[in-house]
C-alpha positions in Angstrom: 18.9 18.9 7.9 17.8 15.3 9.0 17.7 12.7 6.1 14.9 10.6 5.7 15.6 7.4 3.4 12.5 5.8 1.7 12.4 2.3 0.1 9.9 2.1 -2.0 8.9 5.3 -2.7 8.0 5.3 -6.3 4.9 3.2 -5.7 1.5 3.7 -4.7 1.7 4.5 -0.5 5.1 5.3 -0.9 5.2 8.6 -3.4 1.6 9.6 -1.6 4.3 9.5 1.3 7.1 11.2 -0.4 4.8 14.3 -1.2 3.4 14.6 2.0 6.6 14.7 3.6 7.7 17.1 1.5 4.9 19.2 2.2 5.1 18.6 5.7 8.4 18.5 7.0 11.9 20.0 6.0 14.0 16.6 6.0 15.5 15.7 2.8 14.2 12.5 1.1 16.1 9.9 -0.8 13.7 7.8 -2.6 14.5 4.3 -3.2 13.4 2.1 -5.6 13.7 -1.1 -8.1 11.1 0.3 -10.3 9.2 -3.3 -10.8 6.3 -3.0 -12.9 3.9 -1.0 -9.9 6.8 1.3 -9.0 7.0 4.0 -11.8 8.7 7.7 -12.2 5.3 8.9 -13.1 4.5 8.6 -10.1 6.8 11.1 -8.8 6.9 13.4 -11.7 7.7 17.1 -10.3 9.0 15.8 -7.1 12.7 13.5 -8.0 14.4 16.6 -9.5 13.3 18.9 -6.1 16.5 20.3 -4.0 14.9 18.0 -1.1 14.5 15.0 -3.0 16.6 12.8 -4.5 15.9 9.6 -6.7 18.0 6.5 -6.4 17.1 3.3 -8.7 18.3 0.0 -6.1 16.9 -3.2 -4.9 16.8 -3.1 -0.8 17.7 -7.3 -1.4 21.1 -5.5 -2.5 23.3 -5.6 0.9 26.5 -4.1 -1.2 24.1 -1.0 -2.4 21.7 -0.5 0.7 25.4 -0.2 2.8 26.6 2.1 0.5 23.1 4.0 1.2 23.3 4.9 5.1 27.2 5.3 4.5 26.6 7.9 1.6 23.6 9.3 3.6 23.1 9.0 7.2 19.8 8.9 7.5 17.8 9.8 10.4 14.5 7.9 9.4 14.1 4.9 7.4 10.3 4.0 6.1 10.3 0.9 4.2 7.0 0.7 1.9 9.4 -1.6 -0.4 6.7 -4.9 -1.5 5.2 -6.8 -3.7 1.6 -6.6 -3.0 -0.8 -7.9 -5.3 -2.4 -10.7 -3.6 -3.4 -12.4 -7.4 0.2 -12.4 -8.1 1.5 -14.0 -5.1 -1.1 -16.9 -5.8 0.8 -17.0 -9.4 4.0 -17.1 -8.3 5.3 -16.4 -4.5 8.5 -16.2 -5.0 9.0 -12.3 -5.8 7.0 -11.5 -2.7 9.9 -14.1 -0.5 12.9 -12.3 -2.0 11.5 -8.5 -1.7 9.1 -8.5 1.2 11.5 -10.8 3.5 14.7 -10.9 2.1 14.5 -7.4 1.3 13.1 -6.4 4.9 16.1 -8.6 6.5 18.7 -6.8 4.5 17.3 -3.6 4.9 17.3 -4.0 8.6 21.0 -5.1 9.0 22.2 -2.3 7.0 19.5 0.0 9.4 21.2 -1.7 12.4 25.0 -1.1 11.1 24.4 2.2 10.7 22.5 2.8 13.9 25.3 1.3 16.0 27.4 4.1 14.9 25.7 6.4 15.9 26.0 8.8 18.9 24.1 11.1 20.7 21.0 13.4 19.2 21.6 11.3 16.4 21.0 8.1 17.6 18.2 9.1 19.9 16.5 10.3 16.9 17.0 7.2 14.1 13.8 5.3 13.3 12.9 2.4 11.6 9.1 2.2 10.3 7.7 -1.4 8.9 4.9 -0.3 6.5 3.0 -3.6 6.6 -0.6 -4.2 6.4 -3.8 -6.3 7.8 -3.7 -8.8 6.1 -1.4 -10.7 8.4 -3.7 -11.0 10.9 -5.8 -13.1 8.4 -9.9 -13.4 8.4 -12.1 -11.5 11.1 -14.9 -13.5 12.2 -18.5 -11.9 12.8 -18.1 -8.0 13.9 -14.5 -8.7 15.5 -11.5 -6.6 14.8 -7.8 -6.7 15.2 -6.0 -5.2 17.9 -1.9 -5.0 17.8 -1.7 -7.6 20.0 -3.6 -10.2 17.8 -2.0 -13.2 16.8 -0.8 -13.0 12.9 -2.5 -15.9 10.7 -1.3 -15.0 7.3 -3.8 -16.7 4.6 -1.8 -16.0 1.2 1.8 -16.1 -0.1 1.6 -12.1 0.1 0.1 -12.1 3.8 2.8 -14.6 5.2 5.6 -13.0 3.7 4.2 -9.3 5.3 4.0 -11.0 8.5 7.2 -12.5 8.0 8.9 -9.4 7.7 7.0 -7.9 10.7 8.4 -10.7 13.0 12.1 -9.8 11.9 11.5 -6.1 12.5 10.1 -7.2 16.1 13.4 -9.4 16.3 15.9 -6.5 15.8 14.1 -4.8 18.2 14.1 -7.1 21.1 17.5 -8.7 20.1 19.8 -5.5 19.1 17.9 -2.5 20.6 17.1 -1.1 17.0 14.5 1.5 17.1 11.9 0.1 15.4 7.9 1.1 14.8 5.5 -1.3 13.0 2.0 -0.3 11.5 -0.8 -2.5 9.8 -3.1 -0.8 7.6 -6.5 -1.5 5.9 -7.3 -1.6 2.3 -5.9 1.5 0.5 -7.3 3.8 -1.7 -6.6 7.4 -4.0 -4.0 8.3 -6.3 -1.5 6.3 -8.4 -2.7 3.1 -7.7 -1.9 0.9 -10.2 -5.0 -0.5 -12.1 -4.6 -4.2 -10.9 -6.4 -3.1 -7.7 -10.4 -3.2 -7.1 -11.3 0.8 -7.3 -8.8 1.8 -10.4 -9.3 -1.1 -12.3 -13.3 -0.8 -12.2 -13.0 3.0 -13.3 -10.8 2.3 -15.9 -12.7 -1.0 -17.3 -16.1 0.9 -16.5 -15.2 4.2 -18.7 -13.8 1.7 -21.9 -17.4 -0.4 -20.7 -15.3 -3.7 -20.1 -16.7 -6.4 -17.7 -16.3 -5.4 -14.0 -15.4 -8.3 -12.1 -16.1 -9.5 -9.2 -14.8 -12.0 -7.0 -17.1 -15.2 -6.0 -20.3 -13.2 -4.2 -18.7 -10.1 -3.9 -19.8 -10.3 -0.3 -15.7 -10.4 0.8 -15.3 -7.1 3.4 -12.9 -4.7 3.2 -12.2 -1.3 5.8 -11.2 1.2 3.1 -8.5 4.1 4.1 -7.3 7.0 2.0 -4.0 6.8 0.8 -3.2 10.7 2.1 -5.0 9.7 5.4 -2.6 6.5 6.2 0.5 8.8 5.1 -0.1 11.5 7.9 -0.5 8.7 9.9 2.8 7.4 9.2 4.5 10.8 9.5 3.0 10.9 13.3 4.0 7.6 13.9 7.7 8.2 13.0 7.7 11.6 14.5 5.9 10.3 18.4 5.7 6.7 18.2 7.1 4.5 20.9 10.2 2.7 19.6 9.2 -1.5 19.3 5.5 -0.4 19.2 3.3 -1.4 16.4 0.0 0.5 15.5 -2.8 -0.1 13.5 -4.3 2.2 11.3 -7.9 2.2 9.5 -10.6 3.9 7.7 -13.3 2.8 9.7 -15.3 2.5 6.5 -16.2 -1.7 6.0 -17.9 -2.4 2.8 -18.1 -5.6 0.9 -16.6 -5.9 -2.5 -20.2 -5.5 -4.4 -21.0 -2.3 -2.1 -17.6 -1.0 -3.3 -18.1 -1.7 -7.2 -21.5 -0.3 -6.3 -20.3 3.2 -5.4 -17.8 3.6 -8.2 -20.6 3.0 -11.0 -22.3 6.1 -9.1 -19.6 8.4 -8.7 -18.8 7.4 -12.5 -22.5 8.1 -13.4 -22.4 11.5 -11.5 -19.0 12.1 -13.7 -19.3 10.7 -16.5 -22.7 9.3 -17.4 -23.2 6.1 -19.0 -25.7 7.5 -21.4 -23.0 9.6 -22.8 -20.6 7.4 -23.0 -19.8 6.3 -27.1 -18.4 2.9 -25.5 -21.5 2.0 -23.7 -23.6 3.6 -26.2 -21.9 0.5 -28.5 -22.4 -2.2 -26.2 -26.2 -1.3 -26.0 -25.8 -0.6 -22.0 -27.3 2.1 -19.5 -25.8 2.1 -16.7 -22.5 0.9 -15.3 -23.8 -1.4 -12.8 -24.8 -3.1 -16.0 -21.0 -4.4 -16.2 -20.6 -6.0 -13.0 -19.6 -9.6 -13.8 -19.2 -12.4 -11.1 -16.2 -14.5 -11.6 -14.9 -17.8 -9.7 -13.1 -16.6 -6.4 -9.5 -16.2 -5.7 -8.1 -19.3 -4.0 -7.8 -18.8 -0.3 -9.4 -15.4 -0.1 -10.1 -13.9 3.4 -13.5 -13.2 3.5 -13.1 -9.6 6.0 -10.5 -7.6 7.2 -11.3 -4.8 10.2 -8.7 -3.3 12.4 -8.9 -1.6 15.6 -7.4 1.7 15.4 -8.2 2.8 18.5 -4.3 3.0 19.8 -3.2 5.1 17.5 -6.6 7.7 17.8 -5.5 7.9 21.5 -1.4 8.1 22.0 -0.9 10.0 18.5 -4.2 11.7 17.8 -5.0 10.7 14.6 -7.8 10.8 12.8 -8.6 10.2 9.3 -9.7 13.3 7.1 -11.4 11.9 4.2 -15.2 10.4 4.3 -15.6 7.2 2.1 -18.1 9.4 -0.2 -16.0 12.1 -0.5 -12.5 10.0 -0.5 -13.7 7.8 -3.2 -15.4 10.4 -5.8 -12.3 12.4 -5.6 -10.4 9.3 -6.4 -12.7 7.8 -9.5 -12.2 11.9 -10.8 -8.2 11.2 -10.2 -8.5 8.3 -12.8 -10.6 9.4 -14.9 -8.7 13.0 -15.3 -6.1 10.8 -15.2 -6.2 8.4 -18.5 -2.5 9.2 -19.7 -0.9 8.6 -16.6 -3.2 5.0 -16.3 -2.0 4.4 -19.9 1.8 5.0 -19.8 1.8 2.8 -16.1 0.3 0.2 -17.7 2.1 0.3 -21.0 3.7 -3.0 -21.8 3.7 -4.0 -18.2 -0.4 -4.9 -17.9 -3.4 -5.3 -20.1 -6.1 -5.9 -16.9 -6.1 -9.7 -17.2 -6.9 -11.7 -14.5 -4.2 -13.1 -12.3 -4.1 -15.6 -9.5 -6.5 -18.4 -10.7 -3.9 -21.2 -9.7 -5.8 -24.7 -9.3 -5.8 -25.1 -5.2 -4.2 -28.3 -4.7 -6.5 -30.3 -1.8 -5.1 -32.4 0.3 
């Protein structure tokens, strides 16, 4: 049975991952993970004590315990979603994103290349390494341009630069030791067990409770959105027919601005849930959830679109995503909103919804 080792896998991407491959292959998993405040055992509730999956608590900055990892298991694939991701937060403080997302990434990749020079025949024709990374290295696309896997990365915040730093060490091991590597970018995620820092959670859960929806500067900032389940069986093709040292791209093809976005959640909430019979907005003396929407100073340094070309990826692997935006993103508010207890022990002593990454920008 081939062994697939997943760092990471007890947040967001990653347990959407872990379930898919479960359901989709017949490797056996071990999930890794530090369990920082986004990376939960909700999230994988009915799935750690599985006779295919197997839960190990470890930080991939570790070297002594990520060894003992491909020593004790041998794996054939290794899909690192391990990050710290919340751009607001690397504003606050980038250190965290330094030690995990590179340090983390280097370590990880050492122990990956150890192990693979070990290894012989079907075995080591078959290891993998997948970098889980995302668009935002490439930085801001200008007028209706998009990103291709050959464009230059211009990392705008601490969270972008240390992605893109990661990426260029994965490329490195590649070129410089032959390790059999694959790289992919993504666009803005969406779906289940998210945690409610990000846009489309946090303006379901502060729209049902009728809090303040906030929204960045002139909520004209663009963003392609991609289904969480629609970027995992895009991973699984990658690692299962990608070309070793290739990097792909992978996105929704749905751009909408920040407003547009907010927009569409009050209406699949209104479909749902209706304001009107809502006791919390029926205190607050509002109608609709659109009522809500709040602008707020924007975040320092704040790319103003992101748009990928996925077009590599459509033609070498056949992918395509499943989910419409409509469809993708009513299912999703309905997740949430069926969802309350899970929302509420995630964010239990860990986040109250506060904004984050307000740091003075310091002009030269």
């Amino acid at each position: 049975m081939e062994t697939m080792l997943v760092a990471g896998g007890a947040g967001f991407i990653g347990c959407n991952f872990v379930r898919l491959a479960l359901a989709r292959t017949e490797a056996r998993l071990v999930v890794v993970d530090k369990l920082t405040y986004a990376g939960s055992l909700h999230n994988l509730e009915g799935l750690a004590g599985r006779p295919r999956c197997r839960f190990l608590r470890g930080d991939i900055g570790d070297g002594d315990f990520v060894r003992r990892l491909f020593q004790d298991h041998r794996p054939s694939w290794t899909v690192n979603f391990a990050a710290e991701t919340h751009v607001d937060r690397s504003i606050d403080d980038p250190r965290p994103f330094l030690a995990t997302n590179v340090a983390g990434t280097a370590e990880l990749l050492e122990c990956a290349r150890t192990h693979y020079r070990q290894l012989e025949g079907s075995a080591r024709r078959r290891f993998r390494y997948l970098q889980v990374s995302s668009d935002e290295v490439y930085g801001s696309a200008e007028g209706k341009s998009t990103f291709s896997e050959a464009s230059a990365c211009a990392p705008n915040s601490p969270y972008a630069a240390s992605k893109a730093a990661a990426d260029h060490w994965v490329r490195a091991y590649h070129r410089t030791y032959g390790l059999p590597t694959l790289n992919t970018r993504c666009s803005n995620n969406y779906g289940p067990y998210q945690f409610p820092e990000k846009l489309i959670p946090l303006m379901v859960l502060n729209a049902m409770e009728a809090k303040p929806l906030p929204i960045y500067g002139d909520g004209g900032n663009v963003r392609d959105w991609l289904h969480v389940e629609d970027h995992c069986a895009a991973l699984l093709l990658v690692l299962q027919g990608g070309r070793p040292g290739a990097g792909y791209n992978i996105g929704g093809g749905n751009e909408r601005t920040n407003l547009e976005m907010v927009d569409q959640v009050c209406a699949c909430l209104e479909a749902l849930l209706p304001a009107a019979t809502n006791p919390a907005m029926h205190r607050r003396g509002l109608a609709a959830y659109a009522d809500l929407k709040r602008q707020v100073p924007d975040r320092p340094g704040h790319d103003r679109r992101y748009a990928v070309d996925s077009g590599k990826i459509r033609r070498e692997l056949g992918w395509l995503p499943r989910f419409g935006l409509e469809e993708g993103l009513a299912q999703t508010v309905r997740w949430y909103a069926e969802h309350r207890d899970w929302c509420r022990k995630v964010q239990e002593d860990n986040y109250d919804r506060r904004r984050l990454g307000t740091a003075d920008r310091v002009e030269s």
